[in-house]
N, C-alpha and C positions, 0 to 999 in steps of 0.2 A: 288931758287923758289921751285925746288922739296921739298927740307928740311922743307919751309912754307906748303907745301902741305901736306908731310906728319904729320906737326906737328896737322894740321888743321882738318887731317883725324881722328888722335886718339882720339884728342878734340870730334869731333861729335860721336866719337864710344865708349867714355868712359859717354857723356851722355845720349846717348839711354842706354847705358847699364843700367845705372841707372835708367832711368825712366822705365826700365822694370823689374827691378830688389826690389827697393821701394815699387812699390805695392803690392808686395807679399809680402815682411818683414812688411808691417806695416797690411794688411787686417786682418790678424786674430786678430790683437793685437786689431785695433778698433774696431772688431766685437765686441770682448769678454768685450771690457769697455763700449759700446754702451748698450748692455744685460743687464752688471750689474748693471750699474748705471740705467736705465730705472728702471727695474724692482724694486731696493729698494727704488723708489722714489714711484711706482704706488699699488694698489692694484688689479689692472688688470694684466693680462700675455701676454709682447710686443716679438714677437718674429718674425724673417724674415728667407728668405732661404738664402739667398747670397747678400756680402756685396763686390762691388767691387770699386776699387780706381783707377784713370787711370791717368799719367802723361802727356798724348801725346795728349789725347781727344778734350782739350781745353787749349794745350800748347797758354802762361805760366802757367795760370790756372792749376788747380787739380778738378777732378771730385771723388764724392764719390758717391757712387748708391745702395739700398737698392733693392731687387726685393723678393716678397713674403709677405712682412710687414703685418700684425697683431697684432689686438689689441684686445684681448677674456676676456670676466669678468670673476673672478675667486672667485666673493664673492655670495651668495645668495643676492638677489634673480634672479641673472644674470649669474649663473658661467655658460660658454659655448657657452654664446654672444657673438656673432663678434660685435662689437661695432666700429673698423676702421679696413679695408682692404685695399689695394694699390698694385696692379701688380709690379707696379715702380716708386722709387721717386731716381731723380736725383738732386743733390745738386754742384755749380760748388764754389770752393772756392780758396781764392787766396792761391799761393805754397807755400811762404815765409810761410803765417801765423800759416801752420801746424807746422812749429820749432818755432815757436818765442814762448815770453811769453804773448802776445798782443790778443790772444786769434783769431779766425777762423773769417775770410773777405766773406762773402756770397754773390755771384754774380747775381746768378741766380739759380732758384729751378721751376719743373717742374715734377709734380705730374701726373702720368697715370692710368686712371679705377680706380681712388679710390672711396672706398664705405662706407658712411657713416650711422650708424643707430643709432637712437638718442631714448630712450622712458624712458616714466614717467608712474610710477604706478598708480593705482587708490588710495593711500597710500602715494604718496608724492616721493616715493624712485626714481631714477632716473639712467640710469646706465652709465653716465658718471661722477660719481661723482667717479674717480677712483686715486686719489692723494692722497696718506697716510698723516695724520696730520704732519705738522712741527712743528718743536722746537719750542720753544718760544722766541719771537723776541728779543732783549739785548736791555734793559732801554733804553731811549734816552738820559741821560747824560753820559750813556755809551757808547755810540755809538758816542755822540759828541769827549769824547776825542780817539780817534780812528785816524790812523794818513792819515794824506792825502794820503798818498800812498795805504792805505787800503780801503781807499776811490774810489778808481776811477772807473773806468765806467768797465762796465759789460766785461767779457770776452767773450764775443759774440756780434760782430760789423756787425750790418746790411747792406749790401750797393747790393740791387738786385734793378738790371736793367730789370730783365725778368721773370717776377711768370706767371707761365702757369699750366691749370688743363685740362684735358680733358677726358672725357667721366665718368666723374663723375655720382654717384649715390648718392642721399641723400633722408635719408628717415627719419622721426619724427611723433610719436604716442606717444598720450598722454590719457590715459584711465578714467584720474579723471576726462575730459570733455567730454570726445567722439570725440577729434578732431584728425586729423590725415595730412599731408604734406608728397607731396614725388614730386621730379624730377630728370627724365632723360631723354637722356646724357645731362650732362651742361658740359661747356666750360669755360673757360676764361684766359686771357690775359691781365695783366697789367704789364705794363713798367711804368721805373721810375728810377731815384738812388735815393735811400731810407735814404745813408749818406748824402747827400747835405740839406746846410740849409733850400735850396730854390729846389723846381722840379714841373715839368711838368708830370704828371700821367696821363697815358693812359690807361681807363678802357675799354675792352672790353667782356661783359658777354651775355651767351645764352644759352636757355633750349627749348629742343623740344616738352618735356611734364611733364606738371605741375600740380596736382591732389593737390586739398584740400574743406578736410570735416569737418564740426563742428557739433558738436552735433547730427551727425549720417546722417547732413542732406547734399551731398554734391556738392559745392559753387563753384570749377573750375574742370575741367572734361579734359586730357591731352591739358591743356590751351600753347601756345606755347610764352613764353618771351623772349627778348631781352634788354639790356641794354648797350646803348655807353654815353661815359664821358670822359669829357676832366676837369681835375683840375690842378688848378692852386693851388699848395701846401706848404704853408710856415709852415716848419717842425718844425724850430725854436721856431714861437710862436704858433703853431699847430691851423692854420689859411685858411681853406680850400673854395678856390673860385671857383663856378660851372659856366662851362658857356657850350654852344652847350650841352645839356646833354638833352636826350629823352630816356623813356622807351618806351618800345610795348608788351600790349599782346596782343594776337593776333592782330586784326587788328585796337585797341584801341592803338593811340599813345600820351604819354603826356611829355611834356616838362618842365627843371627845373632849376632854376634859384636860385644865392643867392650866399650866404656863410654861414659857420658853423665853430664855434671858440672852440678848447677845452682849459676850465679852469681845475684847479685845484679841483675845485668842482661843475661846471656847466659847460651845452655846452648851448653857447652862437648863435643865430642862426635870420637870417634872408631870409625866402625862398620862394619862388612863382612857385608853379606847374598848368597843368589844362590843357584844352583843347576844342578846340571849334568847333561845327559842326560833332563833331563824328556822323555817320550814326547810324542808332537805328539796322540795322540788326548787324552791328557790337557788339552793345552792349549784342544782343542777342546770339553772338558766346560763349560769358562769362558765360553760362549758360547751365547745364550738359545739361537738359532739351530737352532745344530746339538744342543746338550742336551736338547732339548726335541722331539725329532724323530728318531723312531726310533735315539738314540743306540747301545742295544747291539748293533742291526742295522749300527755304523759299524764299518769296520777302516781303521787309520791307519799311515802310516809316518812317518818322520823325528823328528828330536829337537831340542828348543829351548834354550838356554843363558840363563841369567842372571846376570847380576852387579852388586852396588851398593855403593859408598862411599861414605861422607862422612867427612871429617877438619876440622876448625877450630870456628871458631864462631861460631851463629846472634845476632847483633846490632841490633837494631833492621832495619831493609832489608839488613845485610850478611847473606849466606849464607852458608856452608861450601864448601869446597871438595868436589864432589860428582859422579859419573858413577855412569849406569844405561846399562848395554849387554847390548841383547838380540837373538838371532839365532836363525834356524829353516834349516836347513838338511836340502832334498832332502823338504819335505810332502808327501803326499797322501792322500789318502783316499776311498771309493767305499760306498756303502751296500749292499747286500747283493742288495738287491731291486731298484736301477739297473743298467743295461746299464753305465754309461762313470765314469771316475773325475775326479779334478782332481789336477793333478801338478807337480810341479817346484817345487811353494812353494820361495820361497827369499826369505828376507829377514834384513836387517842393519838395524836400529838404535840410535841412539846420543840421549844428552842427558846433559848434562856443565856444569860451573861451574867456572873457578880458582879462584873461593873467594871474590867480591866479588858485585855488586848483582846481581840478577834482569835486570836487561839486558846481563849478560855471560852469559847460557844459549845452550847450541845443541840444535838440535834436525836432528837428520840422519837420514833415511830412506836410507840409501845406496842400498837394494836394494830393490823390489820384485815379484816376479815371479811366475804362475804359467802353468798351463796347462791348457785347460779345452775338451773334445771337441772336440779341431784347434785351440782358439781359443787366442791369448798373448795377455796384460795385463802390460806391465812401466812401472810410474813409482819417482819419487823426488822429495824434498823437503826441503828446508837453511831452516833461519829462526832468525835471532838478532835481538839489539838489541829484544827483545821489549817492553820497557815504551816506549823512548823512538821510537827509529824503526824498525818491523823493515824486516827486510830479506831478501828470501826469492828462492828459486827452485825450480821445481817443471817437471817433465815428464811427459807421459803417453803412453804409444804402445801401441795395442792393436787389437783386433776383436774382440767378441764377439756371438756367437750366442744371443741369448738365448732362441731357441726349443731351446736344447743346457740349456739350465739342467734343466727335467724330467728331461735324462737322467743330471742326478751329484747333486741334491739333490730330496727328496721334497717336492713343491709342496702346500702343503692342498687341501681339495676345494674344488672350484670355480673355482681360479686358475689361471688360462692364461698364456703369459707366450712373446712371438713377437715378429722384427724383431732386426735387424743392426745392432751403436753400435760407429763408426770414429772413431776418435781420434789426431791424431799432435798435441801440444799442447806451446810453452813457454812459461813463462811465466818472466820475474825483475824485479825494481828493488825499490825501496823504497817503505814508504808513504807517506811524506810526499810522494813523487812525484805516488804516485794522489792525494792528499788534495789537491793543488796543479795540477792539471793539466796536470803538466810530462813529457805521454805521450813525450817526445823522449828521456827517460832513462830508461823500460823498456825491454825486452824482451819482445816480446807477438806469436807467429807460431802457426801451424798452420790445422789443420781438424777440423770437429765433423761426422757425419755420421750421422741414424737413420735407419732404412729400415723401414717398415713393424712399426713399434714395436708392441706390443700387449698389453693388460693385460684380462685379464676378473676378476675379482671375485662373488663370489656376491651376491645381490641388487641388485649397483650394476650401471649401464650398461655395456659395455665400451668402453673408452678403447682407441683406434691412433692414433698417429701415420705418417701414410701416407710423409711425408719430410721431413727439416729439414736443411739443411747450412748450415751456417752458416761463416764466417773470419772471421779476427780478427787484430787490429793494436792496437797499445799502447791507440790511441784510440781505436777504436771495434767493435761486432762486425757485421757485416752481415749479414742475414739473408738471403740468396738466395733459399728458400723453407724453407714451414712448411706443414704440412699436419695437421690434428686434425677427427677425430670421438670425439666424446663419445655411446654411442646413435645416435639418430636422426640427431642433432646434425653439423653439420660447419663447420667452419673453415679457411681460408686465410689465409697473414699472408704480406706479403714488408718490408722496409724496413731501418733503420739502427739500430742503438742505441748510445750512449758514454755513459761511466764504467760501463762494464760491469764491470770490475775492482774500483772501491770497493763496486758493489756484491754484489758475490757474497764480495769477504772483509772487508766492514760492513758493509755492510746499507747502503750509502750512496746518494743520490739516480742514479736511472737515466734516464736522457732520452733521446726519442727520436721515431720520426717511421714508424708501421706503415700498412702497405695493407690491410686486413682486408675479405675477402668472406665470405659462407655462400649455401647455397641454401636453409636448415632450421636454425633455434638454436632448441632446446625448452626453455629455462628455469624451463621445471616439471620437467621431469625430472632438469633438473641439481641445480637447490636440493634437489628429494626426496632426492637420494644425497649430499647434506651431513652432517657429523656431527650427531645429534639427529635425523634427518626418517625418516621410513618411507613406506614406499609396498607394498603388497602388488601378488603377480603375479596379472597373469589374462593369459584365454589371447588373447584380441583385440588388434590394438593400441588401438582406440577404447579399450577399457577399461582398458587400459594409462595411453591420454593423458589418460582421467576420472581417475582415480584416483591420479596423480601431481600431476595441477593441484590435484586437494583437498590434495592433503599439503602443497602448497606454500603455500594458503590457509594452514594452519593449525598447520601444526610449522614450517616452514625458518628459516631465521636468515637475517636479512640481508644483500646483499652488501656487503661495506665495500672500499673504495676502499683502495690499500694509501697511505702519504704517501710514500713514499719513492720513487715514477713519475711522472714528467714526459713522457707522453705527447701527440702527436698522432695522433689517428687519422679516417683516411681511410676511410669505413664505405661498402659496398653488400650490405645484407644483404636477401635475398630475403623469408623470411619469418623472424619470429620470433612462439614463442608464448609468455606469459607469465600465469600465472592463466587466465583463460577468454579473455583478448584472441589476435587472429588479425592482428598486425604486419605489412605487405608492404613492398616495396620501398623499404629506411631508405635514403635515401642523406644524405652532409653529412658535416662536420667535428665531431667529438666531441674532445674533451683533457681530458688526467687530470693531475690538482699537487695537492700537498700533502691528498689525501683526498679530492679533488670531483673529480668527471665531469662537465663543461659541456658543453650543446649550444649548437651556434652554426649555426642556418640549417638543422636538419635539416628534410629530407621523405620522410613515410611516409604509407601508405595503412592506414586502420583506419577500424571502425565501417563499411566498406561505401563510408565516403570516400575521401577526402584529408586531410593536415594540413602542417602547417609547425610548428617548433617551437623553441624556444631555453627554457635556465635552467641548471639546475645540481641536483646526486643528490651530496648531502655526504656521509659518514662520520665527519666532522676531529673536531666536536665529541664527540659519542657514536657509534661505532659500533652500537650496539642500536636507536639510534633515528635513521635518517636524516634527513636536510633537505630536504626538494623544493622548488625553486623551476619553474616553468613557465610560461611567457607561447605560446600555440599558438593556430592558426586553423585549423577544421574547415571543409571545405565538403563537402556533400552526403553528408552522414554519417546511417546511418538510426538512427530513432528506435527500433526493437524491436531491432538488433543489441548498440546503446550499452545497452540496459537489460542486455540476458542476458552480458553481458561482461564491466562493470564494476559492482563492486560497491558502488558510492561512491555511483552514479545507484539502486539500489535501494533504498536508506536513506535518500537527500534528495529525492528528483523520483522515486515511484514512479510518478506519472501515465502516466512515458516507457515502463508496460508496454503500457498501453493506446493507447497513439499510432503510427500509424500516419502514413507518408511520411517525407520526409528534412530535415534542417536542416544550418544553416551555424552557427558558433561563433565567438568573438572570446574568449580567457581569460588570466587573466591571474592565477593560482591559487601560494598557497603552505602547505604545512602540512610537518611531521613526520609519519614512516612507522614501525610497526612492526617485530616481527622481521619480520612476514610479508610488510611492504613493501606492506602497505595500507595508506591513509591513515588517520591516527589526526582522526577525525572533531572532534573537541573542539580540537584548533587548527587547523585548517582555517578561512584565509580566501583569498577568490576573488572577483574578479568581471568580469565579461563583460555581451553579448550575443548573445543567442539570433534568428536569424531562419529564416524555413522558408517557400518560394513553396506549401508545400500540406502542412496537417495533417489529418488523418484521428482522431478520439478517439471513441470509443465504450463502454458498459459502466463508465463509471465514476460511481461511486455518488452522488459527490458530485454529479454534473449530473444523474443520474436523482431524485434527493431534490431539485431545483430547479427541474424539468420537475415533480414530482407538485404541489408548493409553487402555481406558478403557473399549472399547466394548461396547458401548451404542452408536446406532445411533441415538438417543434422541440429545443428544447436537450436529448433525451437522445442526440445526437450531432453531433458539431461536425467541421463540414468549413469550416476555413477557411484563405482564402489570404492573401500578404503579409503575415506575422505579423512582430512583432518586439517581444523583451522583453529588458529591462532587467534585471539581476539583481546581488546582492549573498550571499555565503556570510559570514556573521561570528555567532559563538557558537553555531556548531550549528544554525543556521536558514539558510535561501535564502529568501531575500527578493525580489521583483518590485516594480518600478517600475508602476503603472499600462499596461495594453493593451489594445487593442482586437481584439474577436472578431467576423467576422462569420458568424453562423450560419442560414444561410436567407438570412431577410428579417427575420433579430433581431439588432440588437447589441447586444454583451455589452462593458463595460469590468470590468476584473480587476486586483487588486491586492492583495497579501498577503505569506506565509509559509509553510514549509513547517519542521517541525524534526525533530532525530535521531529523538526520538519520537514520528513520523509525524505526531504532530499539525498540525493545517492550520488556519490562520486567514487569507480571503478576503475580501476585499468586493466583490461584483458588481451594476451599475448596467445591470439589464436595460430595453434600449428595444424595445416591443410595439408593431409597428404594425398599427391596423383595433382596440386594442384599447379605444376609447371615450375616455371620460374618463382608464383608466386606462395611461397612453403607456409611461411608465416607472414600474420599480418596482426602489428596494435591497434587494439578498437581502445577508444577512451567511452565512457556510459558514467551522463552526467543528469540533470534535470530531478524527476522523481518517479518514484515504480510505478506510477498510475501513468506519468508522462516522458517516455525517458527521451534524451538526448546523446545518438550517437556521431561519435569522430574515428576518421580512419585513419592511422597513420601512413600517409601517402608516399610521404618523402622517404620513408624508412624501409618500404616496400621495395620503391623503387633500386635502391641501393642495394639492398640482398639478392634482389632479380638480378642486379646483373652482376654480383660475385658468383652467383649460381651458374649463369651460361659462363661467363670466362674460363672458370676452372672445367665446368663439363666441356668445352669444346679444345681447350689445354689437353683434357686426359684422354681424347679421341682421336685427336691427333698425333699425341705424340704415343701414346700408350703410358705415359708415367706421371706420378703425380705435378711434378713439377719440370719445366724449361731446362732448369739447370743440371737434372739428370739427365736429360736426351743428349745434352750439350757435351758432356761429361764420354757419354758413348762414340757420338760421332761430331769431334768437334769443325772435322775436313768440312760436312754437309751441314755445317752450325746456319750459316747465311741462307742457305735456297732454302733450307725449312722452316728458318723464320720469318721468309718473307712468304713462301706458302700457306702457311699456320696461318700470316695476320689477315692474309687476304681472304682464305675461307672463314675465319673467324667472321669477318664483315658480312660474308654471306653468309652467312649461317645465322649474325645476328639480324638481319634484314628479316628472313624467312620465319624466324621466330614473330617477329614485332607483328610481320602480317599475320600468323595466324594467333599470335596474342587479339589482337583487335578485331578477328574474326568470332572467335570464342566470346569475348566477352560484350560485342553487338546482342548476343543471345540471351543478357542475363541484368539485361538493363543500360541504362545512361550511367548511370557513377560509375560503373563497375567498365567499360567503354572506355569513357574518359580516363581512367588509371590506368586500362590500359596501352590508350596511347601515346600516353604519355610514359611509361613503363617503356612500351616499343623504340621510340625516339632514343628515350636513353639507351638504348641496350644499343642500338647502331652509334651511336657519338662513342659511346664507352668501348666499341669492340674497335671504331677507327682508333682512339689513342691506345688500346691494348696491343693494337699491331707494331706501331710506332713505338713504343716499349719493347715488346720483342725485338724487333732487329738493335734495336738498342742494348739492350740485355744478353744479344749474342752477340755483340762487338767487344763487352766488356766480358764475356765468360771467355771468351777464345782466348783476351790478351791475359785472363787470370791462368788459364791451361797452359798457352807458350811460356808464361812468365814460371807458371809452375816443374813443366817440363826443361824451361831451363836452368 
C-alpha cells in the first residue's frame, strides 16, 4: 500500500510539474508565431502585452489569454487608429489538440472591455479593410485533383459552448453620409456547441446606451436595448428556428418568430415580428427630443401598433416578399410644467414588397395629423419605383404657431422661437420628369407662407424673417417677397427660381433670377456665429462690432459658394461691413454657377471713395481656400482710411499709414484667400497704378534718415502733387516703376520694393538746387520702414561735381560753351588762353574745394568728409583739365592751318 502511494505521489508530482513547467516552454514560442503570422497576413499592426497559457485553469482543458491586444492602422489614411482594443481575450482549448495534427478544439472564448471602432471616409476608404491581398486562388480542375487528404476540413475545429463579451464598446462613423452608431457597455452570452450537428443556442445580448445619428440629424439618444433568444439550430443544413425571442428598447418590446435557412446563394426566410398596444409615451422615449427633456415630467396617451413579415427569399437584388405597418392612434401628450398640450396624433403607415426587386417597394404615409394650441398639421406621402424612377405624391396643409410651441414643449434657455408657417402644398409626377424638364407632367400647386418668423439662440444673433410667401407651379417657385434680418443685419429678396423641385429632393441645380436689397449686411457678425467662430458679449454695440470683426479676422471659415445655384443677382445694398471695411452703396449685377460669384460692372463706395469692380470669389476648386480674381478702379479713395481698413495695405505699403490726402487706383489683382478670407500674401499677384492730385507724407523714418544723410530738412516731409506710380505685387514684394516727387524746390526720382517682411529696398536720385557743385546726389534706402538703412552715392557725386566746375569755369572764361569755339575766333591767341584758362581753372578749383569743406564742416562729419574728398578731386581734375587744354589747342590750331590750307 505504501509502495501505491508512493508511486501515486510521483505520478501527481511529475504532472503538476508539467503543467507548470509547459507553459513557460511553449508561451513565448506562441507569442512570437501568433505576431508573425498575424502581422504578414494584415496591413494593420496587431500587437498585445502578455500572452499566457495555463494547464490547471480549466484542467483537462488549456487556456490561452491574450491581455493588452491591439489592433492600430498603419496604412494612410489611418495609420495610428486603434481600430480593436481588448483588455482580455481568453480562449479555453482542448490539451490534446495543441500536439495533434487535427489542428485546436475551441471551447470557450470570452472577450473583456473590448473596443471597437469602425469608420468610413467621405471617399469610400474605410479602415478595417486591413487584410493584404491573397494569392490567387489554384484553377478549379486543379484543385479537383488535389488529394482527399489535402482536402479535409480546416485546422481550426469549432466547438464553443460559452462566447461571452462584456463591457464592450462599439463605435461606427461614417462621413460620406453623416451617420454615426455607438454602444456602451454591451454584453453578451451565448451558449451552444457549435460542433454538433444539431444545438440549442442561447442568446443573451444588452446595451445600456445606444446613440444613433443620420444625416447630422439624431434618431436614438443613450437608447437602452436588450435582446433574449432561444434557437433552435440545425447546423448541418444551416436551418435556424426562432422561438421565445423579444427585443426591448427601451420600453418598446417586440417579438419574433419564424425561421431563416442559409443556402448556398440565398437566405431562405420566413418571419413575423411586431407588437401591440405599445403606450405612445413609450414610443416617445425613442426620441432624443422628447427623452432628453424633462421626460418623467411627460404624461402621454394613445397606443401604437406594429407589425412585420417577410416570407421568401433574399437573392442577389431579389428581396422577400415583406410588409412593416405601423400606426398611432388618438397621441398626445403635455409636460407638466406647460400650460397646452399636443393632440390628436394620428398616423398610418405602410412599406411593403411582393417579393421581387427594391423598385417594387412602397412607401405610404396615409396619415398624418396633429394638433397643436389651436394649430392642425395634416400631410401624407406615397413613393415607389425607388431605384429606377420614383414616383411620388405628397401634400401638406397646415398653420402653425410657432410662438405656441413654448407652450407644449420645454424650449432650452435662451431659444426663443415666434411667427406663423401656412402651408396648403401638392406636390406628384415622377423623377425623370423633374430630371428632364418635362414640368407639363407634374403636379406642382399651392402656397408657402412665414410671417414674422423668429429664432433667438444664445450667443448667436437672432434670426426673423419678417415675411416670405412664396407659389409654386411644376416649374417654377416665385418668390413675391422675402424679408431676413440676421442681428443687425437685413435682407430683402423678391424674384423667380426653377427646378425648385430637383432641387430640394437632389440636391440638383437651382436657377434663378433674385432682386436682393439691405440697408445694413454685418458680415463680421454673420461669420462670428458660424460653426467654429466665437465672439464674446459686451455691453456697447461698438464693442460688439470690434469684437465680432476680430473674430472674423481670425477663427471664421470661409464662405463657399454652394455649386449646385445658378443664380442672377440684382444687388443695391446700402452698406455692408466686412473685417474693418465700411462698403456703401453696391449696386450691379453679381451671378453664382457652379461654386463662383462673379461680379460684372459692380459700384460701391469704400475707402472714403468710389470704385467699379468686375472678377470672380471661387469655392469650385477648394472650398478652404478661395480664388479671388479682381480687376477695380478706385477714385478718391483716402489714403489713412485704406491703411486702418485693409489689412493687406499694412503688410505691403505701410507708408499708407503716414500719408495723407486721397488717390485714384487702376488693379488688376489676383490671389487665394484663407479661412479668414484674407489674402494669403505668398500668391498674391497684382498690378495697377496709383495716381493722387495731392499727397501729404510725414514722420516716416525712412525720409527723416535721408534729410539727416543730406542735410536738407526739406525732404522730412513730402507734399507733393500729380503723382503717379507704376506698380507690380509678384512673390511677396510691390515693386515701383521709377517716379517723380516733387518736394519744395527738390526733386526726388524713386524706385524700388517693398516685401512681406517690411523690408524696403529704394533708390532715390535726389536733385538740390542752390546746392553748388553738389546738384544731385543717389541715396540707396535699404533695411525696413521702422529701421531704415541709408547709402550715399559718393563716387558718383564726386564725378558730376567736377563736370560741373570744368564746364562753369570753361564758360567764364572764354565766354562760350565750348574750347573749340573760342579757338575757332581767335586761333593767333589759341596757346596764351589755354595756358590762362588751365591755370585759373586750378585756382578757381582750389578756392572752391576750400570753401566746399568750409560749408560742409557746418552740417556734420559725412557731409565734411564728401566733401573733401569732392575738393581734392576737383583740384586733381582741374590740374589734368588744364593739361588737356593746351593739348586740345595744339590740335585745334593744326585742324584750322590744316583747314585754312
Amino acid at each position: 500500500m505504501k509502495k501505491f502511494a508512493k508511486i501515486l505521489t510521483t505520478i501527481v508530482v511529475v504532472i503538476l510539474a508539467i503543467a507548470l513547467i509547459v507553459p513557460f516552454a511553449l508561451r513565448g514560442k506562441i507569442a512570437d508565431i501568433v505576431k508573425k503570422e498575424a502581422n504578414g497576413m494584415l496591413t494593420a499592426t496587431l500587437d498585445f502585452e502578455k500572452l499566457d497559457i495555463s494547464l490547471l485553469r480549466h484542467f483537462p482543458n488549456a487556456s490561452v489569454e491574450l491581455k493588452g491586444l491591439t489592433l492600430v492602422g498603419a496604412e494612410e489614411p489611418f495609420v495610428g487608429d486603434t481600430i480593436v482594443a481588448a483588455r482580455r481575450i481568453s480562449v479555453v482549448v482542448n490539451l490534446l489538440s495543441l500536439f495533434g495534427d487535427g489542428g485546436y478544439e475551441v471551447t470557450k472564448v470570452i472577450l473583456a472591455d473590448p473596443a471597437l471602432h469602425a469608420h468610413k471616409m467621405a471617399d469610400g476608404a474605410v479602415n478595417w479593410d486591413v487584410m493584404k491581398p491573397s494569392e490567387e486562388e489554384p484553377a478549379a480542375e486543379e484543385a479537383a485533383e488535389e488529394k482527399p487528404s489535402e482536402e479535409g476540413g480546416s485546422s481550426f475545429r469549432l466547438s464553443v459552448r460559452d462566447f461571452r463579451i462584456s463591457g464592450a464598446v462599439i463605435r461606427y462613423e461614417d462621413d460620406s453620409t453623416r451617420m454615426s452608431f455607438s454602444t456602451d457597455p454591451l454584453s453578451l452570452r451565448l451558449r451552444g456547441d457549435m460542433s454538433a450537428e444539431r444545438t440549442q443556442l442561447d442568446l443573451r445580448l444588452k446595451t445600456e446606451r445606444t446613440n444613433f445619428v443620420s444625416g447630422g440629424i439624431p434618431l436614438l439618444s443613450n437608447a437602452e436595448a436588450e435582446l433574449v433568444a432561444d434557437i433552435d439550430a440545425d447546423l448541418k443544413n444551416m436551418h435556424f428556428t426562432f422561438s421565445k425571442n423579444t427585443f426591448r428598447l427601451n420600453a418598446i418590446q417586440v417579438g419574433l418568430d419564424g425561421w431563416v435557412e442559409m443556402k448556398d446563394d440565398a437566405v431562405a426566410m420566413d418571419l413575423k415580428a411586431g407588437c401591440d398596444g405599445v403606450q405612445f409615451k413609450d414610443v416617445l422615449s425613442l426620441i432624443p427630443a422628447f427623452y432628453t427633456r424633462e421626460f418623467k415630467n411627460l404624461t402621454a396617451g394613445g397606443e401604437l401598433d406594429l407589425s412585420l413579415w417577410a416570407r421568401g427569399e433574399m437573392r442577389g437584388s431579389q428581396l422577400p416578399a415583406f410588409e412593416l405597418k405601423t400606426s398611432v392612434r388618438n397621441g398626445s401628450f403635455q409636460y407638466a410644467s406647460l400650460p397646452k398640450a399636443v393632440t390628436d396624433i394620428n398616423l398610418e403607415a405602410r412599406i411593403a414588397n411582393p417579393g421581387d426587386v427594391m423598385d417594387r417597394t412602397e412607401i405610404d404615409l396615409s396619415k398624418f395629423g396633429l394638433q397643436m394650441a389651436g394649430n392642425s398639421l395634416a400631410a401624407t406621402f406615397y413613393a415607389t419605383n425607388l431605384a429606377s424612377d420614383p414616383t411620388f405624391r405628397a401634400t401638406a396643409d397646415g398653420k402653425i404657431d410657432l410662438g405656441a410651441v413654448k407652450e407644449v414643449y420645454p424650449l432650452e434657455k435662451g431659444i426663443e422661437l415666434e411667427g406663423v408657417i401656412t402651408a396648403d402644398v401638392q406636390l406628384s409626377g415622377r423623377m425623370s420628369d423633374i430630371e428632364k424638364n418635362r414640368y407639363e407632367s407634374l403636379g406642382a400647386k399651392g402656397t408657402f407662407v412665414l410671417e414674422q418668423l423668429g429664432l433667438t439662440l444664445e450667443n448667436l444673433p437672432p434670426i426673423q424673417i419678417r415675411r416670405a410667401a412664396a407659389t409654386i407651379t411644376p416649374a417654377a417657385m416665385t418668390l413675391g417677397e422675402f424679408g431676413l434680418t440676421v442681428g443687425r443685419s437685413d435682407l430683402s429678396a423678391n424674384g423667380q427660381l426653377s427646378g425648385y423641385l430637383g432641387y430640394l429632393l437632389r440636391g440638383e441645380e437651382l436657377s434663378g433670377r433674385l432682386y436682393v436689397k439691405s440697408e445694413l449686411l454685418d458680415l463680421n457678425e454673420i461669420m462670428a456665429a458660424l460653426p467654429g467662430s466665437e465672439s464674446d458679449d459686451a455691453a456697447a454695440e461698438e464693442e460688439v462690432a470690434e469684437e465680432v470683426a476680430e473674430a472674423a479676422d481670425t477663427t471664421a471659415s470661409a464662405l463657399e459658394i454652394p455649386r449646385n445655384l445658378r443664380l442672377s443677382l440684382n444687388t443695391d445694398l446700402k452698406k455692408v461691413l466686412f473685417q474693418k471695411m465700411t462698403i456703401e452703396n453696391i449696386t450691379g449685377e453679381m451671378s453664382m454657377a457652379d461654386g463662383t460669384l462673379s461680379l460684372d460692372g459692380l459700384r460701391l463706395g469704400i475707402f472714403g471713395g468710389k470704385a467699379s469692380a468686375s472678377g470672380s470669389y471661387s469655392t469650385a476648386s477648394d472650398p478652404k481656400r478661395p480664388a479671388l480674381k479682381l480687376k477695380a478702379d478706385f477714385a478718391n479713395a483716402s489714403f489713412q482710411r485704406t491703411f486702418e481698413e485693409l489689412e493687406m495695405v499694412k503688410q505691403l505699403v505701410p507708408i499708407f499709414e503716414k500719408t495723407g490726402g486721397n488717390y485714384s487706383l487702376s488693379l488688376d489683382l489676383a490671389t487665394a484667400l484663407d479661412a479668414a478670407m484674407s489674402p494669403d500674401l505668398a500668391t498674391l499677384n497684382a498690378s495697377g497704378e496709383i495716381r493722387s492730385e495731392n499727397i501729404n507724407i510725414q514722420n516716416i523714418k525712412a525720409f527723416e534718415a535721408m534729410a539727416d544723410a543730406l542735410g536738407n530738412d526739406k525732404l522730412r516731409k513730402i507734399e507733393a502733387k500729380d503723382v503717379k506710380i507704376r506698380f507690380e505685387i509678384r512673390d511677396g514684394r510691390v515693386n515701383t516703376s521709377p517716379f517723380d516727387l516733387k518736394i519744395g524746390d527738390v526733386n526726388v526720382n524713386l524706385s524700388g520694393s517693398t516685401g512681406l517682411d517690411q523690408t524696403i529696398d529704394y533708390q532715390a536720385k535726389v536733385a538740390i538746387p542752390g546746392g553748388g557743385v553738389l546738384q544731385n546726389v543717389a541715396v540707396n534706402i535699404g533695411g525696413t520702414f521702422t529701421s531704415p538703412k541709408i547709402t550715399l552715392g559718393v563716387k558718383e557725386a564726386v564725378q558730376e561735381a567736377v563736370t560741373n566746375v570744368v564746364n562753369e569755369q570753361i564758360q567764364k572764361l572764354t565766354g562760350s560753351e565750348s574750347l573749340s569755339e573760342e579757338i575757332a575766333k581767335q586761333a593767333e591767341n589759341l596757346r596764351q588762353e589755354a595756358r590762362n584758362a588751365g591755370q585759373k581753372l586750378i585756382e578757381v578749383a582750389q578756392q572752391q574745394s576750400d570753401k566746399l569743406v568750409e560749408e560742409a564742416s557746418k552740417k556734420g562729419a559725412l557731409a565734411k568728409l564728401a566733401a573733401k574728398k569732392a575738393g581734392d578731386k576737383l583740384v586733381e581734375e582741374a590740374e589734368k583739365q588744364a593739361e588737356k587744354l593746351t593739348a586740345e589747342a595744339e590740335k585745334q590750331i593744326e585742324k584750322l592751318t590744316a583747314g585754312k590750307q
